[in-house]
C-alpha positions as a LaTeX table, in Angstrom:
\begin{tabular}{lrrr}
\hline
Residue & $x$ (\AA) & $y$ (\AA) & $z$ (\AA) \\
\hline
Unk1 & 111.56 & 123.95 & 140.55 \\
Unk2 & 113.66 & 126.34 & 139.12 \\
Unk3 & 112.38 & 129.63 & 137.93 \\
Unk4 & 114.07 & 131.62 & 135.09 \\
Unk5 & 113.49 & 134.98 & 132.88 \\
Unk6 & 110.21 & 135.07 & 131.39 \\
Unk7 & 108.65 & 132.47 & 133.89 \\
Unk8 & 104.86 & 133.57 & 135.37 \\
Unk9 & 104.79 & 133.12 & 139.06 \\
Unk10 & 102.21 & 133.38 & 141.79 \\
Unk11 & 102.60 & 133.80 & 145.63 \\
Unk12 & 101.81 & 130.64 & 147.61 \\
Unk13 & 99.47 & 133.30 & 149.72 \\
Unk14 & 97.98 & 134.39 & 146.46 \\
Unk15 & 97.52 & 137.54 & 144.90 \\
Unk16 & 98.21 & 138.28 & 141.32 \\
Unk17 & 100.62 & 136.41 & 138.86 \\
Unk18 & 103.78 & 138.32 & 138.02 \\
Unk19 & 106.79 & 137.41 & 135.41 \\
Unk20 & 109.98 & 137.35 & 136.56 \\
Unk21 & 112.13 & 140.06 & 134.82 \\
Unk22 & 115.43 & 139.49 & 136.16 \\
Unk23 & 116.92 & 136.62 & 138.86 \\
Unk24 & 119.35 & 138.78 & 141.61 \\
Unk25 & 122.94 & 137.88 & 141.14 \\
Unk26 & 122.40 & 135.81 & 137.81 \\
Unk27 & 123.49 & 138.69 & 135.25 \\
Unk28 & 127.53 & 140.04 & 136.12 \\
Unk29 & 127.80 & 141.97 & 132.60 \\
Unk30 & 126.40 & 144.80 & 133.49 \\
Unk31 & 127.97 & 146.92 & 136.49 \\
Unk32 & 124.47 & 149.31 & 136.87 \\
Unk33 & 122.73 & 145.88 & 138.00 \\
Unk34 & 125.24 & 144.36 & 139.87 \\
Unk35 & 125.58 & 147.51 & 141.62 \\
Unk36 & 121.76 & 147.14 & 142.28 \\
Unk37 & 121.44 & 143.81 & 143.11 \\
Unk38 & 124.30 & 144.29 & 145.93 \\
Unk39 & 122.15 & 147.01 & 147.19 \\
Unk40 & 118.68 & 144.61 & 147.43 \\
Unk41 & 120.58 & 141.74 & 148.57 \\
Unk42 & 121.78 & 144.03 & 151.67 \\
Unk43 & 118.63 & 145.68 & 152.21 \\
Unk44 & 117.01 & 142.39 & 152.95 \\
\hline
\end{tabular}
């Protein structure tokens, strides 16, 4: 399954559904998110 922008997704362990905004890594255009996305993907 592949998820994408715009998808509604649900926890396995339930809780409420959420849409995905944004996939980490996917968008390189724009330097403010890459810069964020470097951050999340080293903060675990």
């Amino acid at each position: 399954m592949e998820i994408k922008k715009g998808d509604v997704v649900k926890l396995k362990s339930g809780g409420p559904e959420m849409t995905v905004l944004r996939i980490i890594g996917f968008d390189k255009s724009n330097a403010r998110t890459s810069m964020a996305d470097k951050i999340i993907t080293s903060a675990g």
